[in-house]
Structures are given as structure tokens and as C-alpha cells.
C-alpha positions in Angstrom: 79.7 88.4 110.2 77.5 91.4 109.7 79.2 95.2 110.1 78.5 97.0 113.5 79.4 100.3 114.9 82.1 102.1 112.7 84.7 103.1 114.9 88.0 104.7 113.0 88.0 105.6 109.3 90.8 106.6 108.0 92.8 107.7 104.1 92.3 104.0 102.7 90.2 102.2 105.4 87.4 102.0 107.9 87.2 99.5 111.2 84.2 98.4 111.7 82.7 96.5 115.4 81.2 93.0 114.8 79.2 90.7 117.7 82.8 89.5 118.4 84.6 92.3 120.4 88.0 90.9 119.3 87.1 91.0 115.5 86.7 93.8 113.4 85.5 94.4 109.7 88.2 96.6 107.6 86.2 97.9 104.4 88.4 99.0 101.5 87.8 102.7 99.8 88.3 103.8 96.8 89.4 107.2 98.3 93.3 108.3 97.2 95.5 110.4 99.0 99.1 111.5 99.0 102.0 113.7 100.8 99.5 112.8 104.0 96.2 113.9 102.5 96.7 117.1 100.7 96.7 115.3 97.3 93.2 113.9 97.2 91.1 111.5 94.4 89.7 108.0 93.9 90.9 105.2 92.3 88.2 103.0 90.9 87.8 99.7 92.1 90.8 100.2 93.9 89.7 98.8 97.3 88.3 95.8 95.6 92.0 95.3 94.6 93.6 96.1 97.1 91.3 93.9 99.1 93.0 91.1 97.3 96.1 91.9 97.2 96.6 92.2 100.8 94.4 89.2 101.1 96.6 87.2 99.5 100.1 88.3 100.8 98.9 88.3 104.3 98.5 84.5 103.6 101.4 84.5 102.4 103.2 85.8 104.9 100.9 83.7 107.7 102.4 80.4 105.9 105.8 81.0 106.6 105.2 82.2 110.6 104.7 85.9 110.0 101.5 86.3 112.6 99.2 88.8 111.3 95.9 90.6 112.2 93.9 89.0 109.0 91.3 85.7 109.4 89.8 86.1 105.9 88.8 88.1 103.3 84.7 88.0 103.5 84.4 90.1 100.4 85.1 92.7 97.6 86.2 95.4 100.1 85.5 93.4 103.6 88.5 91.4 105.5 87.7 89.9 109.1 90.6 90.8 111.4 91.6 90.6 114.3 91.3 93.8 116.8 94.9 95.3 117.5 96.1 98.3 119.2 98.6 99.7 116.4 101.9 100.8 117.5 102.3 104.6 116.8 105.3 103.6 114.4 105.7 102.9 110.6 108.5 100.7 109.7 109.4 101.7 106.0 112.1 98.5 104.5 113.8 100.0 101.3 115.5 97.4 98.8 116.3 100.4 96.0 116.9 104.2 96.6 113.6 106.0 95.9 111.0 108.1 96.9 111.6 110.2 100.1 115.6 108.7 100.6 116.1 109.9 97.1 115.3 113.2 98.2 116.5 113.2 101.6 120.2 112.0 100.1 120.3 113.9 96.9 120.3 110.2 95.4 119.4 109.1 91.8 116.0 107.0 92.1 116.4 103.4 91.4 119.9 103.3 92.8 120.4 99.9 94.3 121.1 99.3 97.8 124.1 96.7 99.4 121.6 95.8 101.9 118.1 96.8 102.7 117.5 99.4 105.1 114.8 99.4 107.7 113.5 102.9 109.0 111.3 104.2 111.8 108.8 106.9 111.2 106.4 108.3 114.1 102.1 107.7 112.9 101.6 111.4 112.9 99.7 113.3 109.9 100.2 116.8 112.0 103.8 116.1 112.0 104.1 114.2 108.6 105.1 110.8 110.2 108.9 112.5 111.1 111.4 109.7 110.6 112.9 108.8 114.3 115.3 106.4 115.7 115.3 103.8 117.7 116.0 105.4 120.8 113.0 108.2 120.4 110.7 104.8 120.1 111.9 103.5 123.3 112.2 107.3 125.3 108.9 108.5 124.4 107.1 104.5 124.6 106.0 103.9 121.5 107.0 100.5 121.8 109.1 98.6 124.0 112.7 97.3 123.1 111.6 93.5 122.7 108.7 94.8 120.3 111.5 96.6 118.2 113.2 93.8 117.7 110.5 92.0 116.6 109.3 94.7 114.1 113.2 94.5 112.9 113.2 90.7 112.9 109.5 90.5 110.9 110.6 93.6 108.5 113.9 91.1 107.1 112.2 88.0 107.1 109.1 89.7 105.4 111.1 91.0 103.0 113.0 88.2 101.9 109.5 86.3 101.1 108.2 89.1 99.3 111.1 89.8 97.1 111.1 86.7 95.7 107.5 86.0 95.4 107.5 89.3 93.6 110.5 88.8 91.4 108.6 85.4 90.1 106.0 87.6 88.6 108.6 89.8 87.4 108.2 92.8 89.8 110.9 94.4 91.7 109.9 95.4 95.5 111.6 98.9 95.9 110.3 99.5 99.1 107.4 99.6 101.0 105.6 100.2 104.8 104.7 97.7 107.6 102.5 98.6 110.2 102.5 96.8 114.0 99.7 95.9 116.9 99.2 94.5 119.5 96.9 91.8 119.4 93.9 92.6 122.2 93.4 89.1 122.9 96.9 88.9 123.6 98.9 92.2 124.2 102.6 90.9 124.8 101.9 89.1 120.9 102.9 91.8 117.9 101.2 91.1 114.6 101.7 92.7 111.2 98.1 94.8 110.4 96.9 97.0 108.3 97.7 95.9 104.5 100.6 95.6 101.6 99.3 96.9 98.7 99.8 98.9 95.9 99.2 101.9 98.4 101.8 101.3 100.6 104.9 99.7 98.4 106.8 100.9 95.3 106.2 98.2 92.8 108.3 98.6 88.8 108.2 96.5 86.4 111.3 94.1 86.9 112.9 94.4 83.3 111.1 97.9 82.6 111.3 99.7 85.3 107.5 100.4 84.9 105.6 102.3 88.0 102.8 99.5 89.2 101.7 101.5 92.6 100.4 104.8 94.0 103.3 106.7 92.6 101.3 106.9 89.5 98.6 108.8 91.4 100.6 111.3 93.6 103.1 112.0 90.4 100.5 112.5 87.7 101.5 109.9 85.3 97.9 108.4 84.6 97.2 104.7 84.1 96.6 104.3 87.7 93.7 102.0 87.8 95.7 99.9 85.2 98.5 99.6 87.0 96.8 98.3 90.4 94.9 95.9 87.9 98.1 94.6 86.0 99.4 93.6 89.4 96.2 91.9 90.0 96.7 90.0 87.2 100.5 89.1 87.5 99.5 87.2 91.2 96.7 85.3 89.4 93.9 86.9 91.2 90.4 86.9 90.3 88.2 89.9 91.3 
């Protein structure tokens, strides 16, 4: 499957056409970017991991009946996927206190959670994806009540896989964001897209507390590259 016409690029990623109008490429870049884009760098080789990272929890995920966008991973930085429309809403699942909620509720980071909570935020960068609630998703028709559901459902059951298979390599899952589509071939079907990676979760170290994500790029603490490789290394992958 041979790259075509690009047609989105965005901080991480870029869609690419193939012969096959329901399959795209997704290439992952090195590019890094935080507080939506005004802290800019690269990470090396960090779309190669990323690539298999993702890779390999999508498959994951796909084994215990979590429908996603991926079909393989064709490369270093090259995944075939399927082509979804993606639902104008993150959905951010927290297990620990950090991050944003930390600041938000004047809360100590790290402080553990009862449950875990599952937010809304709005895909905006001019806005700087506002958190909403459920009812702006359904008023303004970003998706529709059955789809929220689902994204709800998915974001428990997801979490509850990727807990444990993190905990088994001795990481703690803090918290982390899901992203939603609707699958062109089949539009009432909603598949998990995008990735789970390093990018877009808060990975420490389960008995050090040890930053192992991007946090180490937008706070300045260095070791970035080693960090996205250590967790590499802790799910057995091979680059």
C-alpha cells in the first residue's frame, strides 16, 4: 500500500489517501508540541515509537472487542487505518489527580481517585479544547446520545484493560485521551482512532513515581527520548 494524496497533517500526524478510498496511511512525526502548539520541538525517533506503541495497544484493545480504526502497522512511522470521520470531542479518563484537574481543583498531583473520571473536552486549538458536558455535546451535535454512551462505555472498559496491562510492566496509567470516528464504510459504527501513546497519556513509574511520557517535554525535565524508549522496552517491543 503505497502513500497517495496527503490530506490532513496535524501536531503528531499526517493522513495520507491510498488506491483504497476507505483506507488511509497515518505517518508518525517526530515533531513535539504542548499547551496546543505554543511549546514546539522534536523528539527523536519518537514516531517510530510511538508507531509501536499504539500499534500494539490498539491490538490490544481489538482482542477484547474494543473496535478501532487500525488494520496494521506497515512500518517504522506508517499504520494502515481505516478512514473515519472524528467526532469533534476528546474524551480524557483520569485514574490519579494530575495535570490540568490538579490545577483546575487546587489538588496535589498524584492524588488518587475513588473512581475514575471520564471528561469531555471540545477538538478546538482556537479555543484550547474547553472542557464541556454532556449536554453541550448533544445541543450543539457533536455526537449523538447513543454515540456518548458508547464513548463512556469504551472509555471504562478500555481502561480497565490498560490498567492492568500497564501495572504488569510496572507502570501506573494516570490518565490519558481517547479520540472517536465514525467509521466511513459504516457511519452508525464508532471506533477508537487516532493513537495511545506516550503523547497522549501520563505514564510514572509504578513504585517511583517516575515521568515516562510527554510531561517530560512540556515541563523541561530532559530524558525525554529515554523515557518514550524505556516504555518501549518495558512492552517487549522491538524497533
Amino acid at each position: 500500500m503505497e502513500r497517495g494524496e496527503k490530506l490532513y497533517e496535524g501536531k503528531a500526524k499526517v493522513l495520507f489517501a491510498t488506491e483504497d478510498p476507505n483506507l488511509l496511511i497515518q505517518y508518525f512525526k517526530d515533531d513535539a508540541t504542548a499547551f496546543n502548539g505554543v511549546k514546539k520541538g522534536t523528539i527523536a525517533d519518537k514516531g517510530v515509537l510511538n508507531n509501536l506503541i499504539s500499534t500494539r495497544l490498539f491490538t490490544i484493545l481489538e482482542a477484547v472487542g474494543i473496535p478501532t480504526h487500525l488494520e496494521e502497522r506497515l512500518s517504522d512511522r506508517e499504520q494502515l487505518v481505516h478512514r473515519v470521520n472524528i467526532l469533534p470531542v476528546e474524551v480524557v479518563v483520569r485514574n490519579l489527580v494530575a495535570g490540568s484537574m490538579a490545577k483546575r481543583l487546587g489538588m496535589e498531583e498524584g492524588t488518587p481517585l475513588p473512581r475514575p473520571v471520564v471528561e469531555f473536552y471540545h477538538k478546538s486549538d482556537e479555543l484550547d479544547d474547553p472542557m464541556v458536558t454532556v449536554d453541550h455535546i448533544e445541543v450543539f451535535g457533536w455526537a449523538k446520545e447513543r454515540e456518548i454512551e458508547e464513548m463512556m462505555e469504551y472509555a471504562h472498559r478500555i481502561n480497565d484493560v490498560l490498567i492492568a496491562y500497564f501495572a504488569n510492566i510496572d507502570i501506573r496509567l494516570v490518565d490519558y485521551k481517547l479520540e472517536f470516528g465514525r467509521l466511513a464504510t459504516n457511519p452508525s459504527e464508532l471506533v477508537l482512532a487516532d493513537e495511545i501513546s506516550p503523547d497522549s497519556c501520563r505514564l510514572w513509574d509504578l513504585h517511583t513515581n517516575e515521568k515516562l511520557d510527554k510531561d517530560r517535554f512540556r515541563r523541561d525535565l530532559g530524558g525525554v527520548e529515554e523515557a518514550y524508549q524505556q516504555v518501549v522496552e518495558r512492552m517487549g517491543l522491538k524497533r
